[in-house]
C-alpha positions in Angstrom: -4.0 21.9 -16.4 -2.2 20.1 -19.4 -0.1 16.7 -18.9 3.2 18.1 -18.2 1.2 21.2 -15.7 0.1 18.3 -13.6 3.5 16.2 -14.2 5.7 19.7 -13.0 3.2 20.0 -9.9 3.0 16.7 -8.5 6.4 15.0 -9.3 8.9 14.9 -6.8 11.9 13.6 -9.0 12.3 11.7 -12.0 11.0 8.6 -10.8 7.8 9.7 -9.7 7.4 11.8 -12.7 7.7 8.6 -14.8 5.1 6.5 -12.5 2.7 9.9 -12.6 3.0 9.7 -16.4 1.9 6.2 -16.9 -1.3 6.4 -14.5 -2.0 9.5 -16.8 -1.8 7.4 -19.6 -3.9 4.7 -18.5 -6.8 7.1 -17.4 -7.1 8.8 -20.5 -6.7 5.5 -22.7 -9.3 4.4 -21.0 -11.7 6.8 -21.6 -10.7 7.8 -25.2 -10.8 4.2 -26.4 -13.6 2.9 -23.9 -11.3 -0.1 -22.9 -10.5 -1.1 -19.0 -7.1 -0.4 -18.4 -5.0 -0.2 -15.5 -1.3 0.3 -13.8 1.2 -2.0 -12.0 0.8 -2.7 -8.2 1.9 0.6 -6.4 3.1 0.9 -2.6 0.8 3.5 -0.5 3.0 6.4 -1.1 2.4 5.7 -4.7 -1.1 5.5 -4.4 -1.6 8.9 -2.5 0.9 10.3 -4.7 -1.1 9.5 -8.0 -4.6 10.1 -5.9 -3.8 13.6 -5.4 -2.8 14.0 -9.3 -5.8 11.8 -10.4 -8.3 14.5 -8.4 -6.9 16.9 -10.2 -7.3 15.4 -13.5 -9.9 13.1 -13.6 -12.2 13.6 -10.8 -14.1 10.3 -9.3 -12.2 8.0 -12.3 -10.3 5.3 -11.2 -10.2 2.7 -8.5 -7.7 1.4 -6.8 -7.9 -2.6 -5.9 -5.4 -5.2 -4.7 -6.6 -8.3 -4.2 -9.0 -8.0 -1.2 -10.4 -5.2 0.7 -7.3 -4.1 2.9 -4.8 -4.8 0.6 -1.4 -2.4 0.9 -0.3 -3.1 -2.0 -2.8 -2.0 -5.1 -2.9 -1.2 -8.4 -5.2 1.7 -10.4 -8.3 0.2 -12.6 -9.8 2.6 -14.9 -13.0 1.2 -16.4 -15.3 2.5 -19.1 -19.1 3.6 -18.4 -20.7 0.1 -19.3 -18.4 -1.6 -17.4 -19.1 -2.2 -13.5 -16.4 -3.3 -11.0 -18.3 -6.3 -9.6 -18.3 -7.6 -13.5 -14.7 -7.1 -14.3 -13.4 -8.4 -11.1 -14.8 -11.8 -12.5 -14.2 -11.2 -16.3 -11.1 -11.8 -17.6 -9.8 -8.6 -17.9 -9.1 -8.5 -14.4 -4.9 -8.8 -14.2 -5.3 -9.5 -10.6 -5.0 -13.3 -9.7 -3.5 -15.1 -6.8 -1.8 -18.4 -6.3 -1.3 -20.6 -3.6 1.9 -21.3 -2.7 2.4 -24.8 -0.2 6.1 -25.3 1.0 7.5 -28.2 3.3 5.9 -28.2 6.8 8.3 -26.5 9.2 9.7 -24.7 6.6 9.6 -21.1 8.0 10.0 -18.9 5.0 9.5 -15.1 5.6 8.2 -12.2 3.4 11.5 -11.4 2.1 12.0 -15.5 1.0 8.8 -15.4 -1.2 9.6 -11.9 -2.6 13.1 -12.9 -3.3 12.6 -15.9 -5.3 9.8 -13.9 -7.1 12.3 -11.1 -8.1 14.9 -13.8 -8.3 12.8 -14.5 -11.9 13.1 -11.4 -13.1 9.7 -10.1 -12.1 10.0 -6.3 -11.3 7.8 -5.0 -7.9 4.9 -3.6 -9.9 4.0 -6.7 -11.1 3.8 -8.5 -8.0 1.0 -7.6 -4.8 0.5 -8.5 -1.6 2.3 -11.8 0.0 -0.1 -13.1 2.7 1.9 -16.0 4.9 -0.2 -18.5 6.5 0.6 -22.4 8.3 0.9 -23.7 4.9 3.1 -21.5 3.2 1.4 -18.2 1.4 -0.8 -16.7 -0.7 0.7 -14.1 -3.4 -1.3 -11.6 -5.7 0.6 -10.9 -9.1 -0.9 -9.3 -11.9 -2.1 -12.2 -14.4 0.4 -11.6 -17.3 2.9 -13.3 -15.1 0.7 -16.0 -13.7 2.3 -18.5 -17.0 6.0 -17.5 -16.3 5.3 -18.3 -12.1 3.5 -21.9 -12.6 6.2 -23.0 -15.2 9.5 -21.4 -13.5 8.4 -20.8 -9.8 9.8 -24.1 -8.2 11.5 -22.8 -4.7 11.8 -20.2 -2.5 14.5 -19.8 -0.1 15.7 -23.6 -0.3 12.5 -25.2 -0.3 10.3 -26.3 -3.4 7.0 -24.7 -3.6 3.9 -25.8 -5.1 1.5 -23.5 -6.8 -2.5 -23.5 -7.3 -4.6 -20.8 -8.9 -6.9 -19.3 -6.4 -9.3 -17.5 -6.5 -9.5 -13.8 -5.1 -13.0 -14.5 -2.9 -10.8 -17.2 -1.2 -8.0 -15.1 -0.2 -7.5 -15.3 3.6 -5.4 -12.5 5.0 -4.8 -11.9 8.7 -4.5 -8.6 10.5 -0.8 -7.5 10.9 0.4 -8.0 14.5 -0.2 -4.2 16.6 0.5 -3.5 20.3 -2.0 -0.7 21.6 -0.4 2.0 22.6 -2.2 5.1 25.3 -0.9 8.4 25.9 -1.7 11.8 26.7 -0.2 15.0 25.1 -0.5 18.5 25.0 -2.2 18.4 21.7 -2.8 16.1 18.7 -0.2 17.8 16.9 2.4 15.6 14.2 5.2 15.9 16.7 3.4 14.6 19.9 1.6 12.0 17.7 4.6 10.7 16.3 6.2 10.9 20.0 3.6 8.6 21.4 3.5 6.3 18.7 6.8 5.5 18.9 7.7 6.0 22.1 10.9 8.7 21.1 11.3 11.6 22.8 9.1 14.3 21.3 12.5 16.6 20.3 13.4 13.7 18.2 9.9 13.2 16.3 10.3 16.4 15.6 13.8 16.1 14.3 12.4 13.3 12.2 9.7 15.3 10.6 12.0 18.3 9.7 14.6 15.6 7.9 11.5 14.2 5.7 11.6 11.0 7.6 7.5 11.0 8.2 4.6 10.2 6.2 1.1 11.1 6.8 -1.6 9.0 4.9 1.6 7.7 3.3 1.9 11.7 2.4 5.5 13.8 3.3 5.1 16.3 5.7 7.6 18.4 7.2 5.7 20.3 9.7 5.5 19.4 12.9 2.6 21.4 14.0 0.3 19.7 11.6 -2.7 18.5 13.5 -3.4 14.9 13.2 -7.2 13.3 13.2 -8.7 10.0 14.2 -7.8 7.5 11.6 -4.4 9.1 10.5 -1.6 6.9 9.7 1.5 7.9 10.2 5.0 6.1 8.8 8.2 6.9 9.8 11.2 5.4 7.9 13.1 3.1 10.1 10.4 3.2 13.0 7.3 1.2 11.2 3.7 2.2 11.2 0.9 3.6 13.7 -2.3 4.5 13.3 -4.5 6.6 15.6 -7.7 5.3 16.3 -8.8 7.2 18.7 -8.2 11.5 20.5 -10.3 11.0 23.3 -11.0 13.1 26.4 -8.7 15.0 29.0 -6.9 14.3 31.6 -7.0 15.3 35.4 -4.3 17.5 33.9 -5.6 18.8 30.9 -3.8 16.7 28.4 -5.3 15.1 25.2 -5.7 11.4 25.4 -4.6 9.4 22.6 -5.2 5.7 21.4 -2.7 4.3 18.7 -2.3 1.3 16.8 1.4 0.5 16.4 2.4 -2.4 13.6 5.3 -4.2 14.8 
């Protein structure tokens, strides 16, 4: 398939069509000028999204990276044959770098504090990654064009100054998000029943949820509520959050599937 094939078949709307184009246009820079090139930070839907076009295109090109191994946020690297991923991690055509961000002790600032004040300078979401909070204050990956602009402008967030270090990616420190376990049993590891447990809704409403486009598997739409669902699946659901199931184990003394979720609060 030709460009605008793959654009008709994997777009959703115009948005999407426009994000599909420029991954397109980084892969095939890359490999016609034999130069590492690479995208802005995506969210997970993004990256499925442009996975699934990128198979069809390019086969095995591309990797996606955001900062540290788990990362949600991420951005597409296409790299030429001589070049290894080890080696431009450390070169300096890596655009991912992270700064350390120290605010007043006791100052409390969320998520939405750090990526307010970011945005605050004009910096659009693809060019900023992952905010990891800690005791201190946080950790942010931004793509290094806008590493000048942050150390010269980025003085406070919320209403507290900040103070910013370079650091390097190896001494990134994230911490697992916070998950409560949840255990059920259902008649089968089907979408609906899945999303039931997970959530703890009534099944009639998961299932009302998936026929409204409201659920994501691996960060995928699906409106079918008979879809089975395997170990390691995550599913999203807008307004609900995230679970993942880790585990379909045995039955029941009543014949009913046993599940083991992970649910993100």
């Amino acid at each position: 398939m030709n460009k605008t094939q793959l654009l008709d078949k994997y777009a959703n709307d115009g948005d999407s069509r426009l994000l599909l184009a420029r991954v397109l246009d980084q892969q095939q820079r890359a490999q016609q000028r034999g130069i590492p090139t690479h995208t802005g930070f995506l969210s997970p839907a993004q990256q499925a999204q442009s996975a699934d076009l990128l198979m069809a295109a390019a086969p095995g090109q591309g990797i996606l990276h955001g900062g540290y191994a788990d990362a949600e946020r991420k951005l597409w690297a296409f790299l030429p044959d001589w070049l290894e991923e080890e080696i431009w991690l450390e070169s300096e055509d890596c655009p991912l770098q992270a700064l350390a961000v120290k605010v007043p002790p006791g100052a409390g600032l969320t998520h939405r504090d750090y990526l307010g004040s970011l945005m605050g300078l004009g910096l659009t979401r693809e060019k900023i990654g992952d905010i990891l909070l800690n005791e201190g204050g946080a950790q942010v990956i931004v793509l290094a064009e806008v590493v000048p602009i942050l150390l010269s402008q980025w003085d406070k967030a919320g209403r507290y100054p900040v103070t910013l270090t370079p650091l390097p990616l190896d001494q990134l420190t994230p911490t697992p998000g916070e998950r409560k376990e949840v255990r059920a049993t259902v008649a089968s590891a089907r979408l609906d029943a899945v999303v039931s447990a997970g959530f703890s809704i009534p099944r009639s409403r998961a299932a009302e949820l998936i026929r409204a486009g409201r659920v994501m598997v691996n960060h995928r739409p699906c409106e079918k509520a008979d879809k089975a669902v395997a170990e390691g699946d995550t599913l999203t659901c807008r307004g609900l959050g995230k679970c993942v199931l880790r585990e379909i184990g045995g039955t029941s003394k009543r014949g009913r599937t046993i599940l083991v979720l992970d649910r993100y609060l």
